[in-house]
N, C-alpha and C positions, 0 to 999 in steps of 0.2 A: 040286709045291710051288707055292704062289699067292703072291701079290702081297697086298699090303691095299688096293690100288687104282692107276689108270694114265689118265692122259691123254693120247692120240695125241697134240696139238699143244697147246704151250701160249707166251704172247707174256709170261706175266709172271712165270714163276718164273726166268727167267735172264735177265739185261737186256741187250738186243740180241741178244735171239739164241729163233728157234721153234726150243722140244724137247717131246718127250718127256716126260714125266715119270713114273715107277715109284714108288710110296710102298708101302714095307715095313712091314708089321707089328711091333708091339712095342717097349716101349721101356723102359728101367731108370730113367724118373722118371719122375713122376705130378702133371706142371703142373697147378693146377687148372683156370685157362686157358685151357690148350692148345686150339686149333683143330682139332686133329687128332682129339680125346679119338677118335673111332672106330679108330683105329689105334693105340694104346696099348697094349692087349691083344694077346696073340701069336695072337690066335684069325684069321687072314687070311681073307679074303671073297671078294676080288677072283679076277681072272680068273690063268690057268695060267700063268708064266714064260715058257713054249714059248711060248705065245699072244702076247704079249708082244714076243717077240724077232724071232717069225715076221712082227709088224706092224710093228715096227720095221726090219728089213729089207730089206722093201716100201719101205716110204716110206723109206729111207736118205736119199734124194739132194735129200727136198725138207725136210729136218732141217738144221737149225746143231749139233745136237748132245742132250744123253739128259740129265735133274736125277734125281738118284737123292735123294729124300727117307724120311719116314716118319709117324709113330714117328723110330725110329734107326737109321740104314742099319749104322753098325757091329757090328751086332748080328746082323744076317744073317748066317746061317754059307756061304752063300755068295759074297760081296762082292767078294772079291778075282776068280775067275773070272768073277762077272758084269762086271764096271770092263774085265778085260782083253780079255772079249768086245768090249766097244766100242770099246775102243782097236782091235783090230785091223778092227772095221768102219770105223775111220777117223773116229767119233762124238767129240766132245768133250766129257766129264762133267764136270758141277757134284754134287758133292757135298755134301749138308745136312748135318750132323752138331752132336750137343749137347757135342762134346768131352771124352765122360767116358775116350773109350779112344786115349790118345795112340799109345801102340805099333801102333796100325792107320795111325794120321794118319801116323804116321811112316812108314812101308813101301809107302801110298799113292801119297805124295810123293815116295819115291824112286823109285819103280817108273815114277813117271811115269804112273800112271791116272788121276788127273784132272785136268782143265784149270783147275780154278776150285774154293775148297774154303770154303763158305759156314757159319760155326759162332755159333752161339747163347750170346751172354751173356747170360744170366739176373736178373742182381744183382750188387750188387760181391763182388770176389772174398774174399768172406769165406766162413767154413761155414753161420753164423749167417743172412746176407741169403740164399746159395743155397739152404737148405732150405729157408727161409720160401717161394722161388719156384716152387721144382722139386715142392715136395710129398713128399719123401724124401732123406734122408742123401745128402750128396754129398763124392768125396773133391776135395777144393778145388784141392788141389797136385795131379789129373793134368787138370782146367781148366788149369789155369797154364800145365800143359807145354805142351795142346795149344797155349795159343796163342803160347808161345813157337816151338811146331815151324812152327806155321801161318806166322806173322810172318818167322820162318828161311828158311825152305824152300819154301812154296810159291808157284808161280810165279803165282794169281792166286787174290785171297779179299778176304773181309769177315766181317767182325765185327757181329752183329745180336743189339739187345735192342730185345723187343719190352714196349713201356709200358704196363701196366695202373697204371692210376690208382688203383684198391684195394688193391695190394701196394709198388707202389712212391713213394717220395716223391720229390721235387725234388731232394734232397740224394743220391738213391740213382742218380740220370741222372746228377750231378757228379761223383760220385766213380767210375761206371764209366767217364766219359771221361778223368780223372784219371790211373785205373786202366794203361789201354789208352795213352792218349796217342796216339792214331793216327786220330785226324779222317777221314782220306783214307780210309780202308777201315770206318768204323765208321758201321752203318746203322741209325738208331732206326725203328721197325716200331709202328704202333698198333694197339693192341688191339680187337678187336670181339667184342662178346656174341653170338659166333656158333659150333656143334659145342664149344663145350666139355666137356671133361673129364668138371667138378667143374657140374652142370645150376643150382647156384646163380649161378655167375657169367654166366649168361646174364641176368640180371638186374644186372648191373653196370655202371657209366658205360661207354662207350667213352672210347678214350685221342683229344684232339681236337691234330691237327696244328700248330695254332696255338698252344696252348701251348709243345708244342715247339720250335718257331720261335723264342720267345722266348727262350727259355734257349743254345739251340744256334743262331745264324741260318745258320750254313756247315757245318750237319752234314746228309747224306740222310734224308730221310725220306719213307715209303712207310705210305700209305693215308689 
């Protein structure tokens, strides 16, 4: 079983903290955005799991902890054994996830596998704005759950939409903060014409910080 890719050490996918990072293949929506487009397909490239664990092992002691990304980690059929793997190496997991399978989030969080539970708002939460984003039917209300379960239950997360200026308007940042009402945990992310998806949007504005600023001046924002 492969990976769709892995970074020994990385300083920016968890803040304050050098990990790991594992990015899983496959995903059940079709951003056309998406930075990842290479791991969208279930077709994985990367190096062997074994491989993986056997390097993370090694280096245990000079880690803060493992980002289990993708594509969609929940989608891995083995997720739950890989999380618990860590846990018992004593690693602390951030999990990426697009929110579409609450009943994981849930079992996660109780289980106690990860430390930090990092999820993807797209658009407000309508069906209408998330398919326009995601590039495919999405069901709206197990969004919702997840982030009511996230919001409940877990012990450390954020909430991340990332701004493309060709899909999203001014009015569509307001009403997802609206939406959420959780300033403290919700992190706007810009977009760059970079590995997407959909090869036309590499040709599209990037999203510029400083607009953001405007609208939000006490919201986080990254890139």
């Amino acid at each position: 079983m492969r990976a769709g890719g892995y970074l020994p050490a990385s300083f920016l996918d968890w803040d304050g903290h050098v990990a790991a990072v594992i990015f899983t293949s496959g995903c059940n929506l079709r951003c056309p955005w998406c930075h990842n487009g290479a791991l969208v397909s279930a077709e994985a490239g990367g190096p062997a799991f074994g491989d993986i664990i056997s390097d993370i092992r090694r280096r245990a002691k000079f880690l803060d902890g493992v980002v289990i990304s993708g594509g969609e980690p929940t989608l891995f059929p083995a997720i739950i054994p890989l999380l618990t793997l860590f846990r018992e190496l004593g690693l602390p997991v951030k999990l990426d996830t697009n929110g579409t399978n609450p009943e994981l989030l849930r079992r996660v969080i109780a289980e106690g596998l990860a430390a930090h539970i990092a999820m993807d708002i797209k658009a407000p939460l309508d069906a209408a704005s998330y398919e326009r984003l995601a590039g495919a039917a999405v069901d709206i209300e197990k969004i919702k759950e997840s982030v009511r379960i996230i919001r409940e239950s877990a012990a450390s997360y954020e909430f991340r939409t990332t701004f493309v200026p060709a899909l999203h308007s001014r009015g569509d940042l307001t009403e997802i903060a609206a939406q959420l009402d959780d300033d403290a945990h919700w992190v706007v992310q810009c977009f760059k014409p970079a590995g997407c998806l959909d090869g036309g949007f590499l040709e599209k504005e990037a999203a510029r910080p400083e607009f953001i600023r405007e609208i939000f001046p006490n919201i986080k924002i990254r890139g």
